[in-house]
Backbone as numpy.savetxt, mean C-alpha at the origin, in Angstrom:
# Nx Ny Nz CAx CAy CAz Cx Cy Cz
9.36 -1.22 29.09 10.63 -1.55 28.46 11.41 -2.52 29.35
11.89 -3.38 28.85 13.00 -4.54 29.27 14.59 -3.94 30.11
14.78 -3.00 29.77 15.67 -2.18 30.19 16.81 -2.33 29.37
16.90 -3.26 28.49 17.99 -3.41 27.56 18.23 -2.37 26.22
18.73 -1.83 26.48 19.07 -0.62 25.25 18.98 -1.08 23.55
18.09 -0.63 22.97 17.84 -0.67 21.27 18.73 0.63 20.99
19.12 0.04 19.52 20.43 0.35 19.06 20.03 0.31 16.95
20.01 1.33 16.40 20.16 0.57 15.23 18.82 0.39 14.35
18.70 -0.34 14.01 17.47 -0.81 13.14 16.20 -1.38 14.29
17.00 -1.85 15.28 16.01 -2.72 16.13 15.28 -1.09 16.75
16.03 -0.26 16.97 15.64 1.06 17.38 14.70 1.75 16.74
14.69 1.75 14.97 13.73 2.64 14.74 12.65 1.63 14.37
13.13 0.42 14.22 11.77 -0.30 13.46 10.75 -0.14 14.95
11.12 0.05 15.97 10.46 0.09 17.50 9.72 1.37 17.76
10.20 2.38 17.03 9.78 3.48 16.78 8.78 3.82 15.78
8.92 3.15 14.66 8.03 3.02 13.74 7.04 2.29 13.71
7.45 0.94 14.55 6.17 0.40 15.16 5.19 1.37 15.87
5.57 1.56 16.94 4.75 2.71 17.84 4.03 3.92 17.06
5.13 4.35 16.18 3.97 5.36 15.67 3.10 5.26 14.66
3.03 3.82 13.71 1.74 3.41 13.38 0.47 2.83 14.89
1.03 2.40 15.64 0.15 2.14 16.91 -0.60 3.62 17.45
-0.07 4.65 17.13 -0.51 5.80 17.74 -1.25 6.57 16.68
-0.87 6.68 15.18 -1.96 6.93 14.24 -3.09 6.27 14.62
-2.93 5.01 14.84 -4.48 3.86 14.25 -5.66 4.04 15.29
-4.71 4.75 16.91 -5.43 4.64 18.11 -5.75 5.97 18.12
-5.27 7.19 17.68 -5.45 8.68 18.13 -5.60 9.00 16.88
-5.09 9.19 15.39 -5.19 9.70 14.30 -4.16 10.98 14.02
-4.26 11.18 13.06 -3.36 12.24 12.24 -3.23 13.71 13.53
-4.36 14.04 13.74 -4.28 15.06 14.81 -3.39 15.15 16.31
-3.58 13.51 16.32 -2.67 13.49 17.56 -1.51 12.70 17.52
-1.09 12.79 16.80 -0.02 12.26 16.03 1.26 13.14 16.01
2.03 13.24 17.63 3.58 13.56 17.41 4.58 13.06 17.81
5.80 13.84 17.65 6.46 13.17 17.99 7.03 12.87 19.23
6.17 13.94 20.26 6.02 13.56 21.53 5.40 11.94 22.44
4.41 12.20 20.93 3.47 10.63 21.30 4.22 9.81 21.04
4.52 9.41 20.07 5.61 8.45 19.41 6.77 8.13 20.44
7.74 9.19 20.42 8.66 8.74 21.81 7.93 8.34 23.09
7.08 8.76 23.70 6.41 7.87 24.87 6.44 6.66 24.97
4.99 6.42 23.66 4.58 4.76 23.60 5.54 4.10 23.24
6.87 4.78 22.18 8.07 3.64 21.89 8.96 3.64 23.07
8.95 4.21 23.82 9.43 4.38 25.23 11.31 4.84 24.98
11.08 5.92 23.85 12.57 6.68 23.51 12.42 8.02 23.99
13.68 8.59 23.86 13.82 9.87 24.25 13.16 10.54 22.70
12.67 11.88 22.77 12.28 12.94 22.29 13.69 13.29 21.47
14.54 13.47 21.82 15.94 13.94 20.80 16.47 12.65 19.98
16.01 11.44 20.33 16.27 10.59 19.47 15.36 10.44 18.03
13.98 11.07 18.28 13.31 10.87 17.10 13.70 12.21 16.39
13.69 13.63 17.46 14.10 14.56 16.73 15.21 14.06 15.42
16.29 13.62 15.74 17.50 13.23 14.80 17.04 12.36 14.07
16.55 11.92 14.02 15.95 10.90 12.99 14.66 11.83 11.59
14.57 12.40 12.12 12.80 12.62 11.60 12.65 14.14 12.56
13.46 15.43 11.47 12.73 16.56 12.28 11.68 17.06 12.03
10.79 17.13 11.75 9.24 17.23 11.88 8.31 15.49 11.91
6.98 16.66 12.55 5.81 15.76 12.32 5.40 14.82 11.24
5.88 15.58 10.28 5.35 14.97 8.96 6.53 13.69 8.18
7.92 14.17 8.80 8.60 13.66 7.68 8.65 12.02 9.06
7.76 12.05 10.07 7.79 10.87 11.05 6.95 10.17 10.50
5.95 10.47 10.18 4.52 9.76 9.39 5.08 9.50 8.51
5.94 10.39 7.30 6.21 9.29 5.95 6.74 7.84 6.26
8.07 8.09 7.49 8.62 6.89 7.84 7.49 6.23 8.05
6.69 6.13 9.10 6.14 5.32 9.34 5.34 4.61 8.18
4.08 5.16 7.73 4.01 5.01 5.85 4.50 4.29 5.28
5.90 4.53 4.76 6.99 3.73 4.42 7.50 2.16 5.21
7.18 2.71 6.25 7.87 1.10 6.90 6.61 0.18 7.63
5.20 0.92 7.59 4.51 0.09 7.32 4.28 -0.48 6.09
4.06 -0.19 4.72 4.34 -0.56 3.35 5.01 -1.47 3.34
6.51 -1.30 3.83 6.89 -2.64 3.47 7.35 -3.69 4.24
6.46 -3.83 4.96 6.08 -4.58 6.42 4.96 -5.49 5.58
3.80 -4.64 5.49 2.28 -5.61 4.56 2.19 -5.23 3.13
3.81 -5.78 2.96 4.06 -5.73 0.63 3.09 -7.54 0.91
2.30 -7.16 -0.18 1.91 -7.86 -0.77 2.58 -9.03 -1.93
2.40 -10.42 -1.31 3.24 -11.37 -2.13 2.91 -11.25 -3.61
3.38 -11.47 -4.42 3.37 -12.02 -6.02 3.24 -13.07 -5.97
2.08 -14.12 -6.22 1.16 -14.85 -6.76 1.95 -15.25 -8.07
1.93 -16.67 -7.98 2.66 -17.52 -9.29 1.65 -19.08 -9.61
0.46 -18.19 -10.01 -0.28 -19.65 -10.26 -0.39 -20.41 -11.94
0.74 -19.80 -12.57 1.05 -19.98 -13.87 0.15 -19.66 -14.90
-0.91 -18.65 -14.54 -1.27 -18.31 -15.43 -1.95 -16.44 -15.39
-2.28 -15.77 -16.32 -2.45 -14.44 -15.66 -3.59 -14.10 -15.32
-4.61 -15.03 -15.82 -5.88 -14.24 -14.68 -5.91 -15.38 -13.40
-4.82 -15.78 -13.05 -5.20 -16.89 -11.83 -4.06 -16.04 -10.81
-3.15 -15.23 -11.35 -2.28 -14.46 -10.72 -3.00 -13.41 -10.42
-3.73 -12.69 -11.23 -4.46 -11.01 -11.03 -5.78 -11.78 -10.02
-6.46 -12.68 -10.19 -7.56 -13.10 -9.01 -6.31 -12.90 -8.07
-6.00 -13.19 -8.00 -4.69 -13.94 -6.52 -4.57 -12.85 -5.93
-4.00 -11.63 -6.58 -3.26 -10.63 -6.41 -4.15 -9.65 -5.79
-5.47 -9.65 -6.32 -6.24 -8.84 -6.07 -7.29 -9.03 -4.38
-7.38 -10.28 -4.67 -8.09 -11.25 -3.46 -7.02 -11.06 -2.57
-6.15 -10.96 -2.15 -4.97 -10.65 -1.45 -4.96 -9.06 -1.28
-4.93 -7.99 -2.11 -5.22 -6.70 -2.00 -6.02 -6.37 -1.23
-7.73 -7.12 -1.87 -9.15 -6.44 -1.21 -8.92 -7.08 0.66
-8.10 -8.25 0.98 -8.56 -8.81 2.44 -7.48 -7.61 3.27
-6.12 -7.31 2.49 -5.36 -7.07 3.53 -5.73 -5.43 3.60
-6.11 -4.72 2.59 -6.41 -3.40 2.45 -7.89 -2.86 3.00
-8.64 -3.62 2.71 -10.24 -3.54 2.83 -10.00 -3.49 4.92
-9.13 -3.63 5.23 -9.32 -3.81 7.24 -8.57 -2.37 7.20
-7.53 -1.77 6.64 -7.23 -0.64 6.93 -7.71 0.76 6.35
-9.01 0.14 5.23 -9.64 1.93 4.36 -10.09 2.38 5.30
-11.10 1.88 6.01 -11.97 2.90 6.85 -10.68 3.98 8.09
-9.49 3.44 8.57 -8.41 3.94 9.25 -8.09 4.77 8.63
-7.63 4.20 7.16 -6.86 6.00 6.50 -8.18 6.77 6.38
-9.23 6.41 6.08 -10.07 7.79 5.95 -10.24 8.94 7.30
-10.41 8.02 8.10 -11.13 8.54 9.44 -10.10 9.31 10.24
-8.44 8.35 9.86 -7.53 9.19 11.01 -6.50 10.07 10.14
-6.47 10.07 8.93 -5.56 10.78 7.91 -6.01 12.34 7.58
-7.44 12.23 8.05 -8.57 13.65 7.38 -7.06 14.68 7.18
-6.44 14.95 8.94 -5.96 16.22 8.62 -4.55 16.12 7.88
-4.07 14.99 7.62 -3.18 14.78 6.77 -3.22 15.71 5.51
-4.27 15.27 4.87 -5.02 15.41 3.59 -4.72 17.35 3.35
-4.89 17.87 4.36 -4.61 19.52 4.51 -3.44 20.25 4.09
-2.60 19.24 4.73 -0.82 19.46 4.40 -0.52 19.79 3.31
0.45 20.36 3.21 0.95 20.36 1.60 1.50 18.85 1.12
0.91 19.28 -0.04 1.76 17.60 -1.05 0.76 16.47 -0.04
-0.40 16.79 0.99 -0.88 15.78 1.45 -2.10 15.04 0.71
-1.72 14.45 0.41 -2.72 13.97 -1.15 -3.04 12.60 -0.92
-4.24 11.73 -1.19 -4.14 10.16 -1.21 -2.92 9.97 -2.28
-2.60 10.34 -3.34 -1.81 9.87 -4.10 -0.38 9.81 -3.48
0.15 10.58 -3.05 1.30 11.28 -1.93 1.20 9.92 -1.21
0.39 9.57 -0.25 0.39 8.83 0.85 0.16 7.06 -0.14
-0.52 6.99 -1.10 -0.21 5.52 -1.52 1.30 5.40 -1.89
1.75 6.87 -2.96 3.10 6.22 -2.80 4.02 5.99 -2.17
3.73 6.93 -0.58 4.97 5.95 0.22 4.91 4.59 0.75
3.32 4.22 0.50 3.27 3.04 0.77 3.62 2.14 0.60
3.55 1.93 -0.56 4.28 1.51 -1.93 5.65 1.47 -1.77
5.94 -0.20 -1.77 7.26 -0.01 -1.56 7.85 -0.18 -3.12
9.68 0.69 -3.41 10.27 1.02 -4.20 10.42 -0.77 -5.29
10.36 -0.59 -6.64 10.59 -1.58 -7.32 9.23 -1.83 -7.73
9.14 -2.95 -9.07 8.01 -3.40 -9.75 6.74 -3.58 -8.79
5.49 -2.83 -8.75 4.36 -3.55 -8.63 4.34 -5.21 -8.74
3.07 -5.72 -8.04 2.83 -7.01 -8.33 2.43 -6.83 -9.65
1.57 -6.28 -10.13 0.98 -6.24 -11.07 1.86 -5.81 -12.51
2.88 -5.36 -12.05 3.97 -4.83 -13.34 4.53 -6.44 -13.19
4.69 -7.38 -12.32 5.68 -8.50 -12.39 4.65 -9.42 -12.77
3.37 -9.16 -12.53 2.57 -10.54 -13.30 2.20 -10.50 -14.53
2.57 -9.20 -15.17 2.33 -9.07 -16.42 3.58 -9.19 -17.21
4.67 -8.72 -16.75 6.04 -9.52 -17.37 6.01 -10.95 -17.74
5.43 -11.01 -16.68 5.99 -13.11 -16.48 4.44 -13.51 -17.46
3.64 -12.85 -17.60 2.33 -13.24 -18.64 3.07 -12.90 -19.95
3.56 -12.10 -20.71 4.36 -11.61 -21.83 5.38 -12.97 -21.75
6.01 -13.40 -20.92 7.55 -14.24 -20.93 6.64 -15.58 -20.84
5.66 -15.89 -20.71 5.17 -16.95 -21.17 3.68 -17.62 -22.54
3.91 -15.96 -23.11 3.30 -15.99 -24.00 2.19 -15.72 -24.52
1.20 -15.19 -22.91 -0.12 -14.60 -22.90 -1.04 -13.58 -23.22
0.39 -12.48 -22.89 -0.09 -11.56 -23.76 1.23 -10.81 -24.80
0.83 -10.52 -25.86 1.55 -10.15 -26.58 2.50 -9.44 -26.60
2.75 -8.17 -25.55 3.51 -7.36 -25.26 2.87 -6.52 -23.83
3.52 -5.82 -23.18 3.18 -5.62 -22.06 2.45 -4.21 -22.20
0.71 -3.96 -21.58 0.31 -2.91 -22.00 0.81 -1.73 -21.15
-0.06 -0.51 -21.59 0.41 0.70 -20.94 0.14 0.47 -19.33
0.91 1.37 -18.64 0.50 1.61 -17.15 -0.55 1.56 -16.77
-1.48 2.54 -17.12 -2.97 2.69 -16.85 -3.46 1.10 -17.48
-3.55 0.06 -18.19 -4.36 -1.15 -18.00 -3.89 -1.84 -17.05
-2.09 -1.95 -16.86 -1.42 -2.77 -15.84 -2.08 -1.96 -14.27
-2.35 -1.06 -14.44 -2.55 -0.88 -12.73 -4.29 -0.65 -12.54
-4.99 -0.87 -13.96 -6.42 -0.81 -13.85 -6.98 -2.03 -13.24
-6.88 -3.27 -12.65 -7.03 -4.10 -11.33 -6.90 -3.49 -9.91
-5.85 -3.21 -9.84 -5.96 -2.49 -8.37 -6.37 -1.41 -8.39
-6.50 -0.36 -9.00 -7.15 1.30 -8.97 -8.49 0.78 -8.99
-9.20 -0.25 -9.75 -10.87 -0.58 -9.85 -10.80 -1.21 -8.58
-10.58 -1.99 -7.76 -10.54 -2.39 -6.50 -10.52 -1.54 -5.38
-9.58 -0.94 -5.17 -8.85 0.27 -4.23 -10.45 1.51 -4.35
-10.70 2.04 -5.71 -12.10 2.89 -5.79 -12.99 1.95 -4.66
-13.53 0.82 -5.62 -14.72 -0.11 -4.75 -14.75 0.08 -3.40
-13.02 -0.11 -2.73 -12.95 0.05 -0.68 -13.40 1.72 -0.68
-12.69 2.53 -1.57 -13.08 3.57 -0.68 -14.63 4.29 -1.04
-14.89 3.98 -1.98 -16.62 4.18 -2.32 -17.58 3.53 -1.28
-17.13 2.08 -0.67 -18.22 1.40 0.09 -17.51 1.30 1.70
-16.10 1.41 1.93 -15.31 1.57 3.11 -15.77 -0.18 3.50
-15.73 -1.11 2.45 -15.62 -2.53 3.05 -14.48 -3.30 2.00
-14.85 -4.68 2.27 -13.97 -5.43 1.26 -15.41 -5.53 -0.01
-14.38 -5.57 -1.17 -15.13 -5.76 -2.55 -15.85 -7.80 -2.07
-16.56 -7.78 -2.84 -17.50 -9.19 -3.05 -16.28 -9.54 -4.05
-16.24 -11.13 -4.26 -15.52 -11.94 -4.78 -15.81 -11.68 -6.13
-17.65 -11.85 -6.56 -17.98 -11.55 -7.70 -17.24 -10.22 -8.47
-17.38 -9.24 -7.59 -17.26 -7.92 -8.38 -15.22 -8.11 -8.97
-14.65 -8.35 -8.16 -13.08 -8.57 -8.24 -12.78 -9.53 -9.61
-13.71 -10.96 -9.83 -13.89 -11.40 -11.14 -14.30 -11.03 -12.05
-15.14 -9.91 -12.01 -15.61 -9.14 -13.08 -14.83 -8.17 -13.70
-14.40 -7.66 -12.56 -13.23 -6.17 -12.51 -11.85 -7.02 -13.19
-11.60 -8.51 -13.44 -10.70 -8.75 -13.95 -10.89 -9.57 -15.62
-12.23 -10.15 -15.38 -12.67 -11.18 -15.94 -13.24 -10.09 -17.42
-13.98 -9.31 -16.98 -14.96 -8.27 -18.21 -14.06 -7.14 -18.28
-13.12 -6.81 -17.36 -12.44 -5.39 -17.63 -10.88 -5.55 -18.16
-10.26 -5.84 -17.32 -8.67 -5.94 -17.46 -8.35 -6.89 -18.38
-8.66 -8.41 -18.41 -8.34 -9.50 -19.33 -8.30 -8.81 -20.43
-9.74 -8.39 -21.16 -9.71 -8.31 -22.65 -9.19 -7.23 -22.82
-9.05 -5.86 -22.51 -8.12 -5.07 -22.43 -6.54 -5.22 -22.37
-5.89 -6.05 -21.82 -4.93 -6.51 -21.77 -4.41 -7.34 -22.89
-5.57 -8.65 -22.99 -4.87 -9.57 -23.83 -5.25 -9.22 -25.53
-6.05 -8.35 -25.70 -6.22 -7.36 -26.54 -5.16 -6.33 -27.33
-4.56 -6.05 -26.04 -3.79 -4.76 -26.47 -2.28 -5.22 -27.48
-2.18 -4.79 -28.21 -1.04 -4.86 -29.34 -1.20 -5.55 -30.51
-2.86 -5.75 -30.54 -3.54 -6.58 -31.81 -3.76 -5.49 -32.83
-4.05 -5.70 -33.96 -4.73 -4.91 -35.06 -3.53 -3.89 -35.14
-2.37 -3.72 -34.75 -1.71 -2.37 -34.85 -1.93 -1.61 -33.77
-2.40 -2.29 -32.61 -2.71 -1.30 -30.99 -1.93 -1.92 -30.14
């Protein structure tokens, strides 16, 4: 440490830094808030007040890694040049951290409410998906007819996200065009035809 006193935001984002640095290097097991104050080089009663347990330190962190690596929204004016975009952007930045959540989260997973679903959504930062905003702006320019249900809008990234954790790599370029090109498109630009 510099010796200059953090104060504020500069304080916990320093803290929250560190304790994603200490998940990624030790994992869920060794993961407290003893560790955390060390490597962020704070006192122990400062994280206490912030975050009294183990667990509710990891959501922060969760959370403020999320929206640290939010994923941009892609505006290539059209919607399967946005969902390639979006997705090719998903598989590079996600595909380096699956094998991490599997390997150091295990005992997460034990907790109560500790669920992959639990842990994507704090990831997930608050407000529209990319994928809820590229399908607006596809509807507002005429592509697809009306905006489909949840489950097709988030069937790009759930078929992607499976692929990392089924193979623990990045998806092939091919499979991500297919997964958009043979699955989502016609499903999508489909949906609100015939009375559907």
């Amino acid at each position: 440490m510099t010796g200059q006193r953090r104060r504020g935001s500069a304080l916990e984002s320093a803290i929250l830094e560190a304790g994603w640095d200490q998940l990624v290097e030790a994992g869920y097991e060794r993961f407290t808030i003893e560790a955390v104050a060390t490597r962020s080089g704070s006192a122990r009663s400062v994280l206490y007040r912030r975050w009294p347990s183990r667990l509710e330190l990891l959501e922060a962190v969760i959370r403020h890694r999320g929206a640290a690596d939010r994923i941009p929204v892609p505006d290539t004016g059209t919607l399967r040049g946005d969902v390639l975009a979006a997705m090719t952007e998903f598989n590079d930045r996600r595909s380096r951290i699956i094998g991490l959540i599997a390997a150091r989260l295990g005992a997460y997973f034990e907790e109560p409410n500790g669920s992959p679903q639990q842990l994507r959504a704090l990831f997930i930062s608050h407000g529209p998906t990319a994928m809820e905003t590229i399908v607006q702006r596809a509807v507002e320019r005429g592509e697809l007819a009306t905006v489909p249900p949840d489950r097709i809008v988030s069937l790009p990234a759930d078929l992607v996200r499976h692929e990392m954790l089924m193979t623990m790599a990045a998806v092939p370029a091919e499979a991500i065009r297919e997964i958009v090109d043979d699955v989502f498109l016609p499903l999508a630009t489909n949906f609100g035809k015939n009375g559907r």
